[in-house]
N, C-alpha and C positions, 0 to 999 in steps of 0.2 A: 395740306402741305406740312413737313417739317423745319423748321428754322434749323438755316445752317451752324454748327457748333463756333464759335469766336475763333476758334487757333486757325478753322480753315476760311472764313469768310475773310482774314488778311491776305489770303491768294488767289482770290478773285480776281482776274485781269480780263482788259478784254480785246487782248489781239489773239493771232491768228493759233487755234490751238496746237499744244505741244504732242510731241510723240510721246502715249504711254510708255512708260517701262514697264517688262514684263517682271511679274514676283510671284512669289508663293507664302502663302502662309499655312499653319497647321493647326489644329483644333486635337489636341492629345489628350485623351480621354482614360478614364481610370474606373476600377467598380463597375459594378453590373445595375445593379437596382438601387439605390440611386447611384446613377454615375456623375461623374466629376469630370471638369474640363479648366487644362490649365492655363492659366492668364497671367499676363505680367503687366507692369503698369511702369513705362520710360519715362527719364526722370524730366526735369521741366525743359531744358536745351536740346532735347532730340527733336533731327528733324521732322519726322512723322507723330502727331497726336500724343505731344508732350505732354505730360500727367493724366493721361488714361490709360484706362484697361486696356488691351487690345491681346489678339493673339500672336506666338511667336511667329516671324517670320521677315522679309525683306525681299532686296528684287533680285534680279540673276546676277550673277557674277560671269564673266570667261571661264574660269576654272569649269564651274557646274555644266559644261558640255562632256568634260571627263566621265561625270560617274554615269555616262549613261543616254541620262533625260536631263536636260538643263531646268527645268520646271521641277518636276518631283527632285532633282540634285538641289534645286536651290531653299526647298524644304526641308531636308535633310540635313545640310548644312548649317542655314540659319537657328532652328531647332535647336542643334550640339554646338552652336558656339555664343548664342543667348542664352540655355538653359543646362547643357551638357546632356544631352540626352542624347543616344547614338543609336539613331533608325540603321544597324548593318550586320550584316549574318559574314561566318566562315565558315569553314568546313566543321566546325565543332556545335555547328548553332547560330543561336541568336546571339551579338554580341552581350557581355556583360558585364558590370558596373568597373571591373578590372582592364577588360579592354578599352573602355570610353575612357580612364582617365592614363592609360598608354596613349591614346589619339590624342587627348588634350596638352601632356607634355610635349609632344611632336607639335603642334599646332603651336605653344608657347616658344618654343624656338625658332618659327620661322620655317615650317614645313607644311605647304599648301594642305589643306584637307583632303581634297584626292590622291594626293601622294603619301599623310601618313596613314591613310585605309589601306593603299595597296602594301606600304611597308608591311601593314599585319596582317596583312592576306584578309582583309576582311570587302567585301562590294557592299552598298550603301542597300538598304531593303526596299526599292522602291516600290514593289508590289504590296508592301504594307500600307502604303499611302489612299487613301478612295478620294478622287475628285470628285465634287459635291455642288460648287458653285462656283462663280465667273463675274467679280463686278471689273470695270471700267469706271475711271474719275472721271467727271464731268468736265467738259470740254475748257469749262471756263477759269478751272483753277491752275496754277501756273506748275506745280508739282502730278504730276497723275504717272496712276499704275494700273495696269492690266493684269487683276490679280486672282490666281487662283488660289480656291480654298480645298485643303483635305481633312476627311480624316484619319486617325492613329491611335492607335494603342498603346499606352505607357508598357515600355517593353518589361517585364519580370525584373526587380534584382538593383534597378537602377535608380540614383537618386540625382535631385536636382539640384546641379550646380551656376547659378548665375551670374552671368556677364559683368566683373564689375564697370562700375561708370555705364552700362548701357540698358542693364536693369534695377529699378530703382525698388521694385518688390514684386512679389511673386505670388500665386493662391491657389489653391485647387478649390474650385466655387462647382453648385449647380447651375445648369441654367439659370431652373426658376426664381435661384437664389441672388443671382446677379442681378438679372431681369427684374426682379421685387423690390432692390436697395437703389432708395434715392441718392444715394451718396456715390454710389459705385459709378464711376463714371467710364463711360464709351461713347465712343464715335458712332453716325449714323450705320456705317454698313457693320461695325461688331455687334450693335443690339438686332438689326436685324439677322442675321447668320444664327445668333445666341436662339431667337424667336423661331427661326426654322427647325431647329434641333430638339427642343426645348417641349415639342411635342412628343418624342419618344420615351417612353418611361424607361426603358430600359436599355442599356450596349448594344445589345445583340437585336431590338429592335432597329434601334438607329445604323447599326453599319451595315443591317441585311437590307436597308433601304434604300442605302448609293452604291452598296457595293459592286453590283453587277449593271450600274447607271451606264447606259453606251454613250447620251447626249448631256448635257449643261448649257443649259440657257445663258448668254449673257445678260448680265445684267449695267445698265447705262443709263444711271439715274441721272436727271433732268433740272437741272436750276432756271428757276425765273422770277423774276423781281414783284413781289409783292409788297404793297405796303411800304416801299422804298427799299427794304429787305431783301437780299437774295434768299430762297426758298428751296427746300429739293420736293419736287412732285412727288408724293409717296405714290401717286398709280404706277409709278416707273418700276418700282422696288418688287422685289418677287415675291408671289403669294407665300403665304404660311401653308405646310402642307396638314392634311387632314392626320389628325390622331388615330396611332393603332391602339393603342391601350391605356393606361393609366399616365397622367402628368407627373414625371418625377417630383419626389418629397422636396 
């Protein structure tokens, strides 16, 4: 069993379970051998796993029905307004560091994100997205999400601009890098995700391995009181998949 982390064991209740919210988050990768995945770390007062790593991302919004896919919209979104990164193509291409910070002045005034994409003719890329994995919160804690994970590709050209007040710091880390530092703090479902990927030595290993993924298992990890301790069952938690080649540096 894993001991549950302090900030969530305060939402332990135990009446009748709440309806997930649906979210997405995004795992944006960078390099080929060794590759990098980017992580930010929300300051102590954020609702969700305040002073950890985690990756970009949040639950659905209304809007994010617009661009599309309310799921892959709400990845895309989240993404470019915690980090500024702008998953969206136009006719000239893949957006570029000049169009994300046009979307972000729009956005700074008071203009929905799906409305200032359409202002610059630009649609969100959701085809760049690979859904990868599916947890669900445990029944017992009073906040839960229905969250899916992708991956993405730090688009060419673009740099990271972060949220203020909503990101406290920022990193481009290895896996094994993260995974290796006692200090580097995550929540149970980011060190597992971190552990799934963390097998591929390389990019194009890794996104030639969900890319063309047609199923996702959910995952519905399991609390129960041990020890007086609430617990999460690690048999619940999804296998590590088998290594193609070399463990990234």
């Amino acid at each position: 069993m894993s001991q549950l982390p302090p900030g969530l064991a305060g939402q332990v209740h135990d009446g009748p379970p709440v309806k997930p919210l649906p979210a997405a988050t995004v795992l944006l990768i960078r390099g080929s051998e060794p590759w990098e995945v980017l992580m930010l770390r929300r300051p102590g007062g954020a609702d969700f796993a305040p002073g950890a790593n985690v990756f970009p991302g949040g639950s659905v919004h209304a809007d994010d029905r617009l661009l599309g896919d309310p799921l892959r919209g709400a990845a895309v979104r989240e993404l470019f307004e915690e980090l500024g990164i702008l998953l969206a193509r136009g006719a000239r291409g893949f957006a570029d560091e000049a169009d994300a910070e046009r979307i972000r002045l729009r956005v700074a005034h008071g203009v929905s994100f799906p409305t200032a994409l359409k202002e610059a003719h630009l649609e969100p890329a959701l085809e760049e997205l690979h859904y990868f994995s599916r947890w669900v919160t445990p029944e017992q804690l009073r906040r839960r999400f229905d969250t899916r994970f992708y991956l993405a590709r730090l688009p060419e050209g673009q740099e990271i601009h972060p949220q203020p007040g909503e990101v406290e710091a920022w990193s481009w880390v290895t896996a094994a890098g993260a995974l290796g530092d006692p200090h580097f703090t995550m929540v149970l479902a980011t060190r597992r995700v971190l552990e799934m990927v963390a097998v591929d030595a390389t990019a194009e290993s890794l996104l030639g391995r969900y890319r063309s993924r047609r199923r996702v298992a959910v995952t519905r990890p399991v609390l129960r009181v041990f020890g007086g301790r609430f617990e999460i069952v690690t048999e619940t938690l999804p296998a590590i998949p088998r290594a193609r080649g070399r463990r990234p540096r």
